[in-house]
Biopython code that builds the backbone (N, CA, C, O; Angstrom):
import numpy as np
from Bio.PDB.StructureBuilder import StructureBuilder

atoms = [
    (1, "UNK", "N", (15.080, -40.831, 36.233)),
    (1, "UNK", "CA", (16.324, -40.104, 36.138)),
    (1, "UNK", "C", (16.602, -39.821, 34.679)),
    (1, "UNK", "O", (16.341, -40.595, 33.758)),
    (2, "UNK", "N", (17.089, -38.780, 34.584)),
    (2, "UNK", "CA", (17.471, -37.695, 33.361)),
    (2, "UNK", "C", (19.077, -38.277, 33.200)),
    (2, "UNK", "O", (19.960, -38.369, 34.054)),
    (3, "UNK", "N", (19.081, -38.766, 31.181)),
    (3, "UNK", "CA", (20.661, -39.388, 31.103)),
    (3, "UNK", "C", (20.866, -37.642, 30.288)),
    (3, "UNK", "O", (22.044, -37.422, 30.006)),
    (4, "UNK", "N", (20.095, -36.727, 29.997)),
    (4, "UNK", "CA", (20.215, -35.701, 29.396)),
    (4, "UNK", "C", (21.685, -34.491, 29.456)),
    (4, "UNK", "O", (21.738, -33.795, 30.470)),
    (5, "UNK", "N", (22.356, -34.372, 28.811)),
    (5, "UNK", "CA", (23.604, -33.582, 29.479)),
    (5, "UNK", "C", (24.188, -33.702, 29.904)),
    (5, "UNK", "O", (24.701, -32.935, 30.719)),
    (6, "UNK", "N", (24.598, -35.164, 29.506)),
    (6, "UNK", "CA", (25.998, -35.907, 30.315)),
    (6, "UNK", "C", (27.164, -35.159, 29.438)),
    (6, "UNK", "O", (28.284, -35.149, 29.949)),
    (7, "UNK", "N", (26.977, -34.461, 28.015)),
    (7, "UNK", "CA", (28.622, -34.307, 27.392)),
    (7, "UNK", "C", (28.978, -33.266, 28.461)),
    (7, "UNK", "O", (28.289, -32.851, 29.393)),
    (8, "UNK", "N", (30.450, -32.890, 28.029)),
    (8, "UNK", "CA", (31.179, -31.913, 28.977)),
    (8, "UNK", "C", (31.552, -30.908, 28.090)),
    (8, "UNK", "O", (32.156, -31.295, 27.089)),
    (9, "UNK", "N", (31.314, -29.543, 28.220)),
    (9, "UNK", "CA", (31.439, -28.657, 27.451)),
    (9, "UNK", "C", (32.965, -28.161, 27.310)),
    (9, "UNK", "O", (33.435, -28.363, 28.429)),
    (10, "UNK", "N", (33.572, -27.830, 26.819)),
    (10, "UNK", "CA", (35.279, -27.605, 27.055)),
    (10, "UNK", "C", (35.662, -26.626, 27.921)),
    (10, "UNK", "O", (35.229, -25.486, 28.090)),
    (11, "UNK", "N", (36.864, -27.464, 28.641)),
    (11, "UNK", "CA", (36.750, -26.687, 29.732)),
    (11, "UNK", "C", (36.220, -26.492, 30.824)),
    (11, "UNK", "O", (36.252, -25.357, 31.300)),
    (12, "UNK", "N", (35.665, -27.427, 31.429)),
    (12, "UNK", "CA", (35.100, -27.805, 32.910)),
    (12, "UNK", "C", (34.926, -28.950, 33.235)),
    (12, "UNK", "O", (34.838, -29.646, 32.223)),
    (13, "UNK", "N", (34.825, -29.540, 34.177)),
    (13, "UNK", "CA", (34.476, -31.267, 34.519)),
    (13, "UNK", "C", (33.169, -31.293, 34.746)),
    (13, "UNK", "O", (32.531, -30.303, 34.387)),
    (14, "UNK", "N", (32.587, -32.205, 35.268)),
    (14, "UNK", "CA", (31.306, -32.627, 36.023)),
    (14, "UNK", "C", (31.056, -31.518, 36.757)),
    (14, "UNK", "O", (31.894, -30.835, 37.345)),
    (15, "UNK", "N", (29.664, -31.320, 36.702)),
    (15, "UNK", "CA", (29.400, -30.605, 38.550)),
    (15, "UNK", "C", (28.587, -31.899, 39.172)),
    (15, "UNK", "O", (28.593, -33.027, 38.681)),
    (16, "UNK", "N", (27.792, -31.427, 40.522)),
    (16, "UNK", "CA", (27.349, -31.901, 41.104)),
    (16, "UNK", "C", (26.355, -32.996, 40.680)),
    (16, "UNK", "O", (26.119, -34.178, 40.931)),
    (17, "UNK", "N", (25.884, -31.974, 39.892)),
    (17, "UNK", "CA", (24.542, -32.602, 39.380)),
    (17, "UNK", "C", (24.537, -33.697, 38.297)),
    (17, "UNK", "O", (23.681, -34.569, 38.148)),
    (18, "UNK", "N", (25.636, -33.493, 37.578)),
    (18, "UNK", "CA", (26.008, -34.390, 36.451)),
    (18, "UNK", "C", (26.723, -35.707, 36.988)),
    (18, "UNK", "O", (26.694, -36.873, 36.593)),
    (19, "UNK", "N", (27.324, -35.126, 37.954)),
    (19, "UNK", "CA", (28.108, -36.592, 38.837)),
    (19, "UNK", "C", (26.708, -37.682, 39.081)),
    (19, "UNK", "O", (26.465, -38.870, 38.865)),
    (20, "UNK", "N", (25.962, -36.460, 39.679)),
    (20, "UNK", "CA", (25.123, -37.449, 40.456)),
    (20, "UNK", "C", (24.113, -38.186, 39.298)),
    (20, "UNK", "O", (23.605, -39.270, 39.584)),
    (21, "UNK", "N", (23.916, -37.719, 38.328)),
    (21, "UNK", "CA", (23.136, -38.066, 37.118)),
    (21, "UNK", "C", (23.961, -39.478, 36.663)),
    (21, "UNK", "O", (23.470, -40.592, 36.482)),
    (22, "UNK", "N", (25.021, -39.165, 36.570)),
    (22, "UNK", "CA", (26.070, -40.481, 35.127)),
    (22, "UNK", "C", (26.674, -41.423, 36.576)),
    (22, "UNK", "O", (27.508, -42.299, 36.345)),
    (23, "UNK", "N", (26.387, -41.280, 37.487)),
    (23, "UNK", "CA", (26.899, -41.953, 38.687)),
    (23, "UNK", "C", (26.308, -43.361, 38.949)),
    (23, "UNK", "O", (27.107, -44.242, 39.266)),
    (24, "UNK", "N", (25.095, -43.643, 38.859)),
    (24, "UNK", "CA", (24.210, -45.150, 38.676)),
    (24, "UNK", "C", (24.218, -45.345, 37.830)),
    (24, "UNK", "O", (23.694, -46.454, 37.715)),
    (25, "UNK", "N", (24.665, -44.774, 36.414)),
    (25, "UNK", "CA", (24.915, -45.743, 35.187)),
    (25, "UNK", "C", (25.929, -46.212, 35.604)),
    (25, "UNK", "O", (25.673, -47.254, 36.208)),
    (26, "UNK", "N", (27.077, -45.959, 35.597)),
    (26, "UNK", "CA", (28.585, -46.527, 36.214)),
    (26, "UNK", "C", (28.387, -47.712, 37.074)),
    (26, "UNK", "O", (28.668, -48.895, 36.881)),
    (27, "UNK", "N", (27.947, -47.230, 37.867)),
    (27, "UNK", "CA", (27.483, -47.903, 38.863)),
    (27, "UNK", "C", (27.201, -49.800, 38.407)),
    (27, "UNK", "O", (27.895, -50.791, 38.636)),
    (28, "UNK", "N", (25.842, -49.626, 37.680)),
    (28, "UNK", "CA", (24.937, -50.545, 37.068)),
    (28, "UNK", "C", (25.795, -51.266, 36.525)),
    (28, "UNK", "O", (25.988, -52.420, 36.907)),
    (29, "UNK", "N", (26.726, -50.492, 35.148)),
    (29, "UNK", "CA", (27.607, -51.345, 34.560)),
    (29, "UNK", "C", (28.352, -51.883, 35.413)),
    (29, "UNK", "O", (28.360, -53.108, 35.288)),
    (30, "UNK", "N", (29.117, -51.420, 36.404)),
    (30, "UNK", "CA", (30.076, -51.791, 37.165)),
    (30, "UNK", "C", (30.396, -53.459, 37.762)),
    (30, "UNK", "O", (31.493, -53.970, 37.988)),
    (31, "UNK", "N", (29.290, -53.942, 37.884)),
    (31, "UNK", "CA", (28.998, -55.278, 38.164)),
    (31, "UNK", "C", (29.240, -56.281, 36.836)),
    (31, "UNK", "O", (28.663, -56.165, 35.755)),
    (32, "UNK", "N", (29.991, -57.043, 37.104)),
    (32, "UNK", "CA", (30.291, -57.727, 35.767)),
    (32, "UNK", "C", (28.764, -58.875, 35.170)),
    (32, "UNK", "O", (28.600, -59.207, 33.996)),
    (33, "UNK", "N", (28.041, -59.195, 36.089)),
    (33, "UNK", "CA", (27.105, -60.229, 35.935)),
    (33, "UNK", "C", (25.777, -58.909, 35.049)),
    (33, "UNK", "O", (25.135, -59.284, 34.068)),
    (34, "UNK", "N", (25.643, -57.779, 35.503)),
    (34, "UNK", "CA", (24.889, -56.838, 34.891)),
    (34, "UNK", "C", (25.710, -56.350, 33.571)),
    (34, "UNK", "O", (24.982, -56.000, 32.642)),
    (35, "UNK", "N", (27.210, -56.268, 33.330)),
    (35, "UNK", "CA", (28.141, -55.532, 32.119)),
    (35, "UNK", "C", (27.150, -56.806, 31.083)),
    (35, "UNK", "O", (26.461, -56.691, 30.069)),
    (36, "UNK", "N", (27.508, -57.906, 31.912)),
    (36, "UNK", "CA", (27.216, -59.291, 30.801)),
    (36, "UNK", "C", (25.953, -59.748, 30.448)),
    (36, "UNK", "O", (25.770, -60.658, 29.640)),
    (37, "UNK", "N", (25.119, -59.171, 31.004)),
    (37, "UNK", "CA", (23.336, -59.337, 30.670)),
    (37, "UNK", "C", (23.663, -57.977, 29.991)),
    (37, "UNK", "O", (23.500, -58.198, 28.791)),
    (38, "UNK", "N", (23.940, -57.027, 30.108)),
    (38, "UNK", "CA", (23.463, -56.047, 29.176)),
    (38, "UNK", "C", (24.258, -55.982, 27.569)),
    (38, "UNK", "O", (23.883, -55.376, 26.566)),
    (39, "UNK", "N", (25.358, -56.762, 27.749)),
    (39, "UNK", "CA", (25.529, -57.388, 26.465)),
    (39, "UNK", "C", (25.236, -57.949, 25.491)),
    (39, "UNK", "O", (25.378, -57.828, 24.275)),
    (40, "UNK", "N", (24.290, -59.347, 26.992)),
    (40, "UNK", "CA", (23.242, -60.364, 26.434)),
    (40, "UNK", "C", (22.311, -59.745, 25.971)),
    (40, "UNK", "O", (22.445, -59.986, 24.771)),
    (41, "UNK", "N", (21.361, -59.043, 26.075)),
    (41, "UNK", "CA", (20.610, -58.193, 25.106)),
    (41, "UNK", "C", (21.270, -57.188, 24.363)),
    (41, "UNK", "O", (20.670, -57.154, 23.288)),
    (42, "UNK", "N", (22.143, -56.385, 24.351)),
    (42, "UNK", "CA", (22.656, -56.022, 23.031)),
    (42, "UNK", "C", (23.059, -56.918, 21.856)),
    (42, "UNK", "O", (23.087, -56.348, 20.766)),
    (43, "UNK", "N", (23.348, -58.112, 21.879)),
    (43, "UNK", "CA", (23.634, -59.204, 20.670)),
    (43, "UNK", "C", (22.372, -59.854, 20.721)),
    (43, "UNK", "O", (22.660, -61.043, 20.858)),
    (44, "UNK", "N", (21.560, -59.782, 20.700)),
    (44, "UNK", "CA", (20.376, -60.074, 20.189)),
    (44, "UNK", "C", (19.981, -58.970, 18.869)),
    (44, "UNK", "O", (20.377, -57.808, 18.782)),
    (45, "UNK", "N", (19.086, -59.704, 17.889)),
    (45, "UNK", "CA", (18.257, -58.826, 17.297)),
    (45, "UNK", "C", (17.755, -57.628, 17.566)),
    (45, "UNK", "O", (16.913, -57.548, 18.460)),
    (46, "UNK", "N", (18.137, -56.537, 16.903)),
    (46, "UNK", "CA", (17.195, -55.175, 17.688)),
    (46, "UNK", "C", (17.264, -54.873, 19.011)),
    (46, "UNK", "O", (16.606, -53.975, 19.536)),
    (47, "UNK", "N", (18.121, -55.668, 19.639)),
    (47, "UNK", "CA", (19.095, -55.018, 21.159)),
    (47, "UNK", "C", (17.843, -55.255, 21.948)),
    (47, "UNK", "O", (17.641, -54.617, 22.981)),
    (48, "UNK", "N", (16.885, -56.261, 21.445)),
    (48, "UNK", "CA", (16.236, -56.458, 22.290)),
    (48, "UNK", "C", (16.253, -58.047, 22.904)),
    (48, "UNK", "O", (17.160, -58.704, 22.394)),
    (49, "UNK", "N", (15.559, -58.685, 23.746)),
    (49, "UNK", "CA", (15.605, -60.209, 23.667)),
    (49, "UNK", "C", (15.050, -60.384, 25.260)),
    (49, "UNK", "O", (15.370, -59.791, 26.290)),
    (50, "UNK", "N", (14.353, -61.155, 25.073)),
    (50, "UNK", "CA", (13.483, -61.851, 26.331)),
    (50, "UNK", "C", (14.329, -62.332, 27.502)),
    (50, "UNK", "O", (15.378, -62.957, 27.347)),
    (51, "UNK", "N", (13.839, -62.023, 28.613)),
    (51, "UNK", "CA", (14.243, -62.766, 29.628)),
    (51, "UNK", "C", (14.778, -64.576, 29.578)),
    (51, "UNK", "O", (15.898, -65.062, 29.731)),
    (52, "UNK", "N", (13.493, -65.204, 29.309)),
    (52, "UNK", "CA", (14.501, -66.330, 28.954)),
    (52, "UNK", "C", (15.254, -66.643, 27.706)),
    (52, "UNK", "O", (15.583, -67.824, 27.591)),
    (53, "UNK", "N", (15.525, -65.992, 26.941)),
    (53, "UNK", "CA", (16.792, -66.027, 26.142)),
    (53, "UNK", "C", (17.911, -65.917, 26.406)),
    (53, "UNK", "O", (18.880, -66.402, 25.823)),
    (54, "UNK", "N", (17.851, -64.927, 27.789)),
    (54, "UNK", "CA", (19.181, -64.399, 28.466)),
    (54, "UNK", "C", (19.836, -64.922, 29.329)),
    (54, "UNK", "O", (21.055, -64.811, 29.464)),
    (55, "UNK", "N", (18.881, -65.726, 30.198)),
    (55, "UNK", "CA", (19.088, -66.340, 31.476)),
    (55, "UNK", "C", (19.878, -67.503, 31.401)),
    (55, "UNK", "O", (20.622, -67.771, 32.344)),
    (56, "UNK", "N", (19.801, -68.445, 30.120)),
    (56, "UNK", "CA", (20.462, -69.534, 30.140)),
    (56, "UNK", "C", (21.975, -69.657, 30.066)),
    (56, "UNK", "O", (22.343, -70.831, 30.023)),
    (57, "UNK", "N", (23.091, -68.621, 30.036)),
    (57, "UNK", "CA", (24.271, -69.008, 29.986)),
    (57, "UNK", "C", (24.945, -68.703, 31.537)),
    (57, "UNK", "O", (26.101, -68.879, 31.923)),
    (58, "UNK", "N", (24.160, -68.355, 32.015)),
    (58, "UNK", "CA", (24.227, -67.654, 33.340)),
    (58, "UNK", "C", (24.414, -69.013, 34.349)),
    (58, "UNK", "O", (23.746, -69.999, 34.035)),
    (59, "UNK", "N", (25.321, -69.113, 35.589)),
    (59, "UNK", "CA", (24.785, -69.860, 36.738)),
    (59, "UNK", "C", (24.044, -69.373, 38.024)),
    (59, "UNK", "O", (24.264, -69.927, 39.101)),
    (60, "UNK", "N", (23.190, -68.366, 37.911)),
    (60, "UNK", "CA", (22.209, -67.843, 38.944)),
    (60, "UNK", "C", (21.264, -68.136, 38.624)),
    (60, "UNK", "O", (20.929, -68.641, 37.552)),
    (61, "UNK", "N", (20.398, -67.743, 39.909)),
    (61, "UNK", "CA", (18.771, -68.234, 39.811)),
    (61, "UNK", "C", (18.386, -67.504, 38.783)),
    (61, "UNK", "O", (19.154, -66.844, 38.083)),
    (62, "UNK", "N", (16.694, -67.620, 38.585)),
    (62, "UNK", "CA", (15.565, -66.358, 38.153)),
    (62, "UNK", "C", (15.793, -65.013, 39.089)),
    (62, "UNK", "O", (16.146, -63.979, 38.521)),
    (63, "UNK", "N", (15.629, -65.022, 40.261)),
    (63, "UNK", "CA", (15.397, -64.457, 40.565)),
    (63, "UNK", "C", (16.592, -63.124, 40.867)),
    (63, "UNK", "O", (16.382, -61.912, 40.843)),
    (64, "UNK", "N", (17.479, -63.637, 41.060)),
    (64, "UNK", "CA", (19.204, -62.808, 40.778)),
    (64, "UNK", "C", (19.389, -62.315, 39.656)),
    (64, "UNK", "O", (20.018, -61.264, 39.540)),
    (65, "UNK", "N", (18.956, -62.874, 38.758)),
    (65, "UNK", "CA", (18.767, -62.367, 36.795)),
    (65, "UNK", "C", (17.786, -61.388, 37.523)),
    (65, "UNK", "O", (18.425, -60.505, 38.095)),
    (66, "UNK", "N", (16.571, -61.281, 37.663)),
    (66, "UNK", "CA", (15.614, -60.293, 37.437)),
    (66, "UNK", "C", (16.422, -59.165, 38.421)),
    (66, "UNK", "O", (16.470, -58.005, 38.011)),
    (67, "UNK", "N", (16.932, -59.441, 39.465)),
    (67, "UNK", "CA", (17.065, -58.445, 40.137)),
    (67, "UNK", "C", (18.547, -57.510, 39.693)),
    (67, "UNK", "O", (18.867, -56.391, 40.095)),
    (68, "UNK", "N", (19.087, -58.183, 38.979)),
    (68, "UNK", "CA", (20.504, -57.569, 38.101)),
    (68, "UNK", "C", (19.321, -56.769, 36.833)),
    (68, "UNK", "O", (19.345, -55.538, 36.811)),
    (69, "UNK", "N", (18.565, -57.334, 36.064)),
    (69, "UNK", "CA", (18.318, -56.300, 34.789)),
    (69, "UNK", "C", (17.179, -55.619, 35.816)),
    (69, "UNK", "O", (16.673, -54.741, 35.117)),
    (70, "UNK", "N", (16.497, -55.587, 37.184)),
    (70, "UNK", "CA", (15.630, -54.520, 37.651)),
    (70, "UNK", "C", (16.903, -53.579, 37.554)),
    (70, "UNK", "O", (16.903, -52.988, 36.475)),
    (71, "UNK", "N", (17.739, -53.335, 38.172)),
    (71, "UNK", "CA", (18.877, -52.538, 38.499)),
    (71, "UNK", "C", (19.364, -51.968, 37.026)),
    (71, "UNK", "O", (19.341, -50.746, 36.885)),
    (72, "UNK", "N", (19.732, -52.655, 36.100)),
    (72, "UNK", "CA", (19.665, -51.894, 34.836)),
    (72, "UNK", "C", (19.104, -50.807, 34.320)),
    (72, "UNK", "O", (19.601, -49.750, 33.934)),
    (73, "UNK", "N", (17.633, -51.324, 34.373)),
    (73, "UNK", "CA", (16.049, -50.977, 34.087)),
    (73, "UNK", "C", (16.291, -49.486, 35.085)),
    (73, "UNK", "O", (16.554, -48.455, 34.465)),
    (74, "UNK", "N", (16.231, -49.451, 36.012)),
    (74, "UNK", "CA", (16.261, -48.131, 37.329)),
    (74, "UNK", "C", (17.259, -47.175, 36.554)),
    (74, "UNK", "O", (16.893, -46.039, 36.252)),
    (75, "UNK", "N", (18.601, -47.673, 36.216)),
    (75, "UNK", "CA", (19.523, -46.970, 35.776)),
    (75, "UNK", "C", (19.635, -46.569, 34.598)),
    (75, "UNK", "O", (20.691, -46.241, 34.057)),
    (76, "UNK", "N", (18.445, -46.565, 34.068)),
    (76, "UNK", "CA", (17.928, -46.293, 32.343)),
    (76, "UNK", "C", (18.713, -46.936, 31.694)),
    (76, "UNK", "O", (18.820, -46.298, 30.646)),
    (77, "UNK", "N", (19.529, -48.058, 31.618)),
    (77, "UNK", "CA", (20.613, -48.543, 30.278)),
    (77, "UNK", "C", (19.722, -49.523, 29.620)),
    (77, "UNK", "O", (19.863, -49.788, 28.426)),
    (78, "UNK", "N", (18.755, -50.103, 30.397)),
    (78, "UNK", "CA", (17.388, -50.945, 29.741)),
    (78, "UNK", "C", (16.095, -50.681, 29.524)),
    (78, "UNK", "O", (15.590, -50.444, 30.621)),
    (79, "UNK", "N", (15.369, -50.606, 28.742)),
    (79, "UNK", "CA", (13.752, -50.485, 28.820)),
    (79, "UNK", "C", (13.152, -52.107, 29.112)),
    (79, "UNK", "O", (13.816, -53.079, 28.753)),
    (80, "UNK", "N", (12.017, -52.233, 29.701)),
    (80, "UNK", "CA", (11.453, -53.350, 29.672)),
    (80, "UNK", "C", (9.747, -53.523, 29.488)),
    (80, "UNK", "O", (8.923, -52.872, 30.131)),
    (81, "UNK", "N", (9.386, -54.686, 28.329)),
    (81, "UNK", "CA", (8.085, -54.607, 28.270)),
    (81, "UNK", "C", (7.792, -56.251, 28.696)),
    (81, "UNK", "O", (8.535, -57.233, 28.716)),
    (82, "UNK", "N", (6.263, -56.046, 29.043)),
    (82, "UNK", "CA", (6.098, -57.393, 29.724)),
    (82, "UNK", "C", (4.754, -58.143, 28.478)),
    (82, "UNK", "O", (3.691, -57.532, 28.359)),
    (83, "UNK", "N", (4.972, -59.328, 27.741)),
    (83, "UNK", "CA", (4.302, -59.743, 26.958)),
    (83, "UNK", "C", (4.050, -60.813, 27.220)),
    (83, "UNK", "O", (4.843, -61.747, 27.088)),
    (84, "UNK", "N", (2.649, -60.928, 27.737)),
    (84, "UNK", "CA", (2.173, -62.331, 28.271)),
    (84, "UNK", "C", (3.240, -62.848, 29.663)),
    (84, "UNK", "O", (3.670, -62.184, 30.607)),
    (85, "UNK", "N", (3.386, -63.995, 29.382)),
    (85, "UNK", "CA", (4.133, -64.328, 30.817)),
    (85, "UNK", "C", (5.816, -64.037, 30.782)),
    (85, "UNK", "O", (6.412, -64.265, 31.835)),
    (86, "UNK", "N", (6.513, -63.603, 29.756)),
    (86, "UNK", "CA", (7.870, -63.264, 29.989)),
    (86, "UNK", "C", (8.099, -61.366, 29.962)),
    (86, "UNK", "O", (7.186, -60.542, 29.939)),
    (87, "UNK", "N", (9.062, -61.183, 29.969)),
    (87, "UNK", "CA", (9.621, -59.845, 30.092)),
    (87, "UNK", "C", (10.556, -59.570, 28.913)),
    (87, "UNK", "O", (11.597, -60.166, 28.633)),
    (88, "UNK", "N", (10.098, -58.766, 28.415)),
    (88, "UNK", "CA", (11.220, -58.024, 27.017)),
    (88, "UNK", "C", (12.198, -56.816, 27.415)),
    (88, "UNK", "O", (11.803, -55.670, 27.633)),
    (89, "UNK", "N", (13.798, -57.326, 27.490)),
    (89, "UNK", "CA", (14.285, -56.040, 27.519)),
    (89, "UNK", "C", (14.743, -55.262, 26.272)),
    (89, "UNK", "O", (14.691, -55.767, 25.150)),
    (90, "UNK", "N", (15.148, -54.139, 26.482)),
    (90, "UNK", "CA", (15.665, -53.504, 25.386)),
    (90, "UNK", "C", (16.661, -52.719, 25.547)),
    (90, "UNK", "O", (16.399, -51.997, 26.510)),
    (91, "UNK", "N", (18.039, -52.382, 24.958)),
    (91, "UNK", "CA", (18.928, -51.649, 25.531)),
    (91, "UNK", "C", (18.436, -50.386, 25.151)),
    (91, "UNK", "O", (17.651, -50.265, 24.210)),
    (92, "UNK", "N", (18.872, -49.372, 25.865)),
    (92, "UNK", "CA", (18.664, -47.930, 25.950)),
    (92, "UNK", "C", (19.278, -47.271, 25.231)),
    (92, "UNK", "O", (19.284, -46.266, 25.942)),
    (93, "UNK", "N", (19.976, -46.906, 24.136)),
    (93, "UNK", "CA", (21.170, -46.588, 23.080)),
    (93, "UNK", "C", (21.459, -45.384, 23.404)),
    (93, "UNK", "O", (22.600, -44.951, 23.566)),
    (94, "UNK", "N", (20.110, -44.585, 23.554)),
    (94, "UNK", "CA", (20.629, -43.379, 23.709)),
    (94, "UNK", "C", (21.536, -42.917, 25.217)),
    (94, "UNK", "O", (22.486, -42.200, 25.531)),
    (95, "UNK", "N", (20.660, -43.736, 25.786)),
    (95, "UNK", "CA", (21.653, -43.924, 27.455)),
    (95, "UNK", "C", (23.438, -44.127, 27.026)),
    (95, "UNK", "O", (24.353, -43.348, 27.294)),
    (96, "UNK", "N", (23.496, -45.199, 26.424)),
    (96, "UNK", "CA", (24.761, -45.976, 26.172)),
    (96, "UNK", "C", (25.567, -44.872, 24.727)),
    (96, "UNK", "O", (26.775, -44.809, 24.499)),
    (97, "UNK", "N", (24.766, -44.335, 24.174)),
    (97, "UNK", "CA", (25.378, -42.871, 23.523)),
    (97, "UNK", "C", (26.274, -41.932, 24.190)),
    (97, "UNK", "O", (27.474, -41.686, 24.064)),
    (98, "UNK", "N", (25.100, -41.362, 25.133)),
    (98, "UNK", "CA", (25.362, -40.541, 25.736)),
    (98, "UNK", "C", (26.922, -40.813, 26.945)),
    (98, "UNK", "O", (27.751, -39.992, 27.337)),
    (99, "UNK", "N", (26.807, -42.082, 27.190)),
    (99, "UNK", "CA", (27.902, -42.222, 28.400)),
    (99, "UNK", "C", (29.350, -42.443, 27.526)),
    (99, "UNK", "O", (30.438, -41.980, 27.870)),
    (100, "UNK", "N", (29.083, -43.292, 26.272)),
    (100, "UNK", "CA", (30.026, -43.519, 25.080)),
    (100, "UNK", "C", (30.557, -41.603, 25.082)),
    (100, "UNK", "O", (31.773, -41.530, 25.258)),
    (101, "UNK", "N", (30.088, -40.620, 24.974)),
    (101, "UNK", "CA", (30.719, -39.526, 24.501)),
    (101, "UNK", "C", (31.387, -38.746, 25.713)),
    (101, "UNK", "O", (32.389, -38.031, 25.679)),
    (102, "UNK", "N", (30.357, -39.155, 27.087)),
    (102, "UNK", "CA", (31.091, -38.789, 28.402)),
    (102, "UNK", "C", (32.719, -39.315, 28.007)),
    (102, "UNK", "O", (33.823, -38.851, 27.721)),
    (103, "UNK", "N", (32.269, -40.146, 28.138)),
    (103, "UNK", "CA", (33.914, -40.722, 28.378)),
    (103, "UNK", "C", (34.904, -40.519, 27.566)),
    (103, "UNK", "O", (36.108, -40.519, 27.823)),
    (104, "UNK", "N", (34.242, -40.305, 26.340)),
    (104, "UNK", "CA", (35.267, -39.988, 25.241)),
    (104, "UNK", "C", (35.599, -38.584, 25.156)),
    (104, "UNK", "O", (36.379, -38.100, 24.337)),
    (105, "UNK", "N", (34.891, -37.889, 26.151)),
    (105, "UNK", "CA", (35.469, -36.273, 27.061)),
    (105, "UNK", "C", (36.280, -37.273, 27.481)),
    (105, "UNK", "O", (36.804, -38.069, 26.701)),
    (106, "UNK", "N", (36.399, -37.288, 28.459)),
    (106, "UNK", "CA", (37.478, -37.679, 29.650)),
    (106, "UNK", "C", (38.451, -37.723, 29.583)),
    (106, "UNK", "O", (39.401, -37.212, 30.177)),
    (107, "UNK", "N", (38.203, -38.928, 28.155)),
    (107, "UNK", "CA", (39.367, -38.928, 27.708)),
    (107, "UNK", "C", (39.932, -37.585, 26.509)),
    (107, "UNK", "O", (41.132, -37.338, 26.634)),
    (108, "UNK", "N", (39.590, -37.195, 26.001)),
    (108, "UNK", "CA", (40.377, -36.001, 25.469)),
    (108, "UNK", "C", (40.839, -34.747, 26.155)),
    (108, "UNK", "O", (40.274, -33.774, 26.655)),
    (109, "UNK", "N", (42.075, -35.137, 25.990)),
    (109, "UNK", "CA", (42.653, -33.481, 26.201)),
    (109, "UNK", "C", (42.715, -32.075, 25.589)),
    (109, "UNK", "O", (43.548, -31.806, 24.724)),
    (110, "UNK", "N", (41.872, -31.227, 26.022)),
    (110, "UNK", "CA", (41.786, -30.089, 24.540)),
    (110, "UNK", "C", (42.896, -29.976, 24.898)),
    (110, "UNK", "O", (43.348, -30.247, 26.011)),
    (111, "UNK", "N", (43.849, -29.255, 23.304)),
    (111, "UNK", "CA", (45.050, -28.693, 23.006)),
    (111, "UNK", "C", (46.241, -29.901, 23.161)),
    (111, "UNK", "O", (46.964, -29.887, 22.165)),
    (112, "UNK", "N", (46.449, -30.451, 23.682)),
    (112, "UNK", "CA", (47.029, -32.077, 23.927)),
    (112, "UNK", "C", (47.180, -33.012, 22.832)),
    (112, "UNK", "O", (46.265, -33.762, 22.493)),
    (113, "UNK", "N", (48.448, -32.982, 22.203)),
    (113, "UNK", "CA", (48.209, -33.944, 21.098)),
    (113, "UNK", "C", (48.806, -35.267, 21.554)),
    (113, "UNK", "O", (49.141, -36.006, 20.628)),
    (114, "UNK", "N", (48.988, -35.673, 22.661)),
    (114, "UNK", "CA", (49.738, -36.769, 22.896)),
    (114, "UNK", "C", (49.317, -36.708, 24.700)),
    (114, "UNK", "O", (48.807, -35.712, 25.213)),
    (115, "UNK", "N", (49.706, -38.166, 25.578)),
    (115, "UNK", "CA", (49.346, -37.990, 26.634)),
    (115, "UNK", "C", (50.423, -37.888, 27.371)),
    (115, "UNK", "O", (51.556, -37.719, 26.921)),
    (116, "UNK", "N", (50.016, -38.021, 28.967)),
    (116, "UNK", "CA", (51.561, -38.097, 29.729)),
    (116, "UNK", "C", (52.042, -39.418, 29.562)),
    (116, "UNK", "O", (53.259, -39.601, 29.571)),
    (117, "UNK", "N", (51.101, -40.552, 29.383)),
    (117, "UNK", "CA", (51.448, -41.564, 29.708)),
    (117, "UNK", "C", (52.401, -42.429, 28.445)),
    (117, "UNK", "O", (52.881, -43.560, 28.508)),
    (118, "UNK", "N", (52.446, -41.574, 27.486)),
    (118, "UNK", "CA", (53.359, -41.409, 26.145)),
    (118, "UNK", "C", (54.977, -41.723, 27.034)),
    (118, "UNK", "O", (55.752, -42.668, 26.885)),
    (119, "UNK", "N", (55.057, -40.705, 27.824)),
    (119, "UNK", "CA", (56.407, -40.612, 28.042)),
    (119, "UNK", "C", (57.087, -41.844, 29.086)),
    (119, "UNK", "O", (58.300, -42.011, 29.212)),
    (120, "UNK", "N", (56.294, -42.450, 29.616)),
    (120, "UNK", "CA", (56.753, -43.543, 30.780)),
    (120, "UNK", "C", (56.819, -45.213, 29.513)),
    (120, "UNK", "O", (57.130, -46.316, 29.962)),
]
sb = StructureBuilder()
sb.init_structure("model")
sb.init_model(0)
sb.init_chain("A")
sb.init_seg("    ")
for serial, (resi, resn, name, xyz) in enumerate(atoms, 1):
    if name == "N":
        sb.init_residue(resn, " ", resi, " ")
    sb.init_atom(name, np.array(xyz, "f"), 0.0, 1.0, " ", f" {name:<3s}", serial, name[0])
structure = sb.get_structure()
């Protein structure tokens, strides 16, 4: 899957295709045990860091860890390399770029210098 062309050009929302594109990143993050492994390798060195580096603050198995960063990994917010007997992840930046500026559409209002929620 393509994270390519998630910004929003001014003046239109999502279409179809873009929903369906930025929709399993959301998704992925959405789970707090995956928000918090993908943290766990972003505060590492070089946003990268081994499987068992990550696993230990956690109370789940191995196998619930692997299957939370497979789900990452699918949803492009991780790369993963396998060196000898452990697994290296790596965060995806440009993934986590790209959704960082989605949203920071979302949130802007062209022409809008203030929100509604100013007034309540």
């Amino acid at each position: 899957m393509s994270n390519k062309n998630l910004l929003l050009p001014p003046g239109r929302g999502l279409s179809s295709d873009e929903t369906g594109a930025v929709a399993p990143l959301l998704k992925a993050l959405a789970d707090p045990v995956r928000l918090r492994l993908l943290s766990e390798v972003a505060a590492h060195p070089g946003g990268e860091a081994c499987v068992c580096d990550i696993s230990g603050p956690f109370e789940l198995s191995q196998p619930t860890i692997s299957h939370h960063l497979k789900v990452l990994r699918q949803a492009g917010l991780v790369t993963s390399e396998r060196r000898a007997t452990w697994v290296y992840y790596r965060v995806n930046t440009e993934a986590l770029q790209q959704l960082s500026g989605l949203l920071g559409d979302l949130a802007t209002v062209v022409g809008e210098t203030r929100s509604c929620e100013a007034d309540q």
